[in-house]
N, C-alpha and C positions, 0 to 999 in steps of 0.2 A: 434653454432655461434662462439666458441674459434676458431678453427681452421682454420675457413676462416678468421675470422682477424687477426691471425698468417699469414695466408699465404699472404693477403695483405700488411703486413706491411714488410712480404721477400721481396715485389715486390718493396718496395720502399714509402707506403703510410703512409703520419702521421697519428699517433694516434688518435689524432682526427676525422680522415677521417673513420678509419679502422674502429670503430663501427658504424657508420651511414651508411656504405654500406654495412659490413654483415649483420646490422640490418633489412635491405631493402631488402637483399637476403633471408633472413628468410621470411621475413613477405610476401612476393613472394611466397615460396614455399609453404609455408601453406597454401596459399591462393589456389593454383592451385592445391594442396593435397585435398582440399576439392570438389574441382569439380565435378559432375557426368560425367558419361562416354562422353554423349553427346557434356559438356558444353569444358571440356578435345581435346577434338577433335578439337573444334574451335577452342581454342585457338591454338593450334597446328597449324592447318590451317591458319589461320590469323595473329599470332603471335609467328609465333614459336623463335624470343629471346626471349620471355618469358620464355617458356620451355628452353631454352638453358641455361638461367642463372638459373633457380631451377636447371637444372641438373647442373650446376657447383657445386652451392652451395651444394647440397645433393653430389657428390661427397668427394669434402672437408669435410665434417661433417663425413661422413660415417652413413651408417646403414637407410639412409633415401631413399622416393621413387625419382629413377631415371629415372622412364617414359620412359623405353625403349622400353615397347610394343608398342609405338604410333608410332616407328616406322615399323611395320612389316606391 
């Protein structure tokens, strides 16, 4: 979670701001980290910013999943 609010607050966002939205990007990712294959797909399907902001996040962190198979 340092990292991405490092890198939001490069982009210009207060302090303030900076932890309540990597904290929201975390709690995202985790969230859709847990998914079964099935439930994964929907979301994908139906929400894929969802996916797009985990893969941000997981990005920025590094070392975390970046749900690249959902596109193949």
């Amino acid at each position: 979670m340092f990292k991405m609010k490092k890198d939001l607050e490069e982009l210009g966002f207060v302090d303030t701001r900076t932890y309540q939205i990597s904290s929201a990007l975390r709690d995202l990712h985790i969230c859709i980290s847990q998914l079964d294959r099935e439930h994964l797909r929907k979301v994908y399907r139906h929400m894929p910013s969802a996916i797009d902001l985990a893969r941000l996040y997981a990005k920025s962190e590094g070392g975390l999943n970046t749900f690249e198979d959902l596109d193949q």
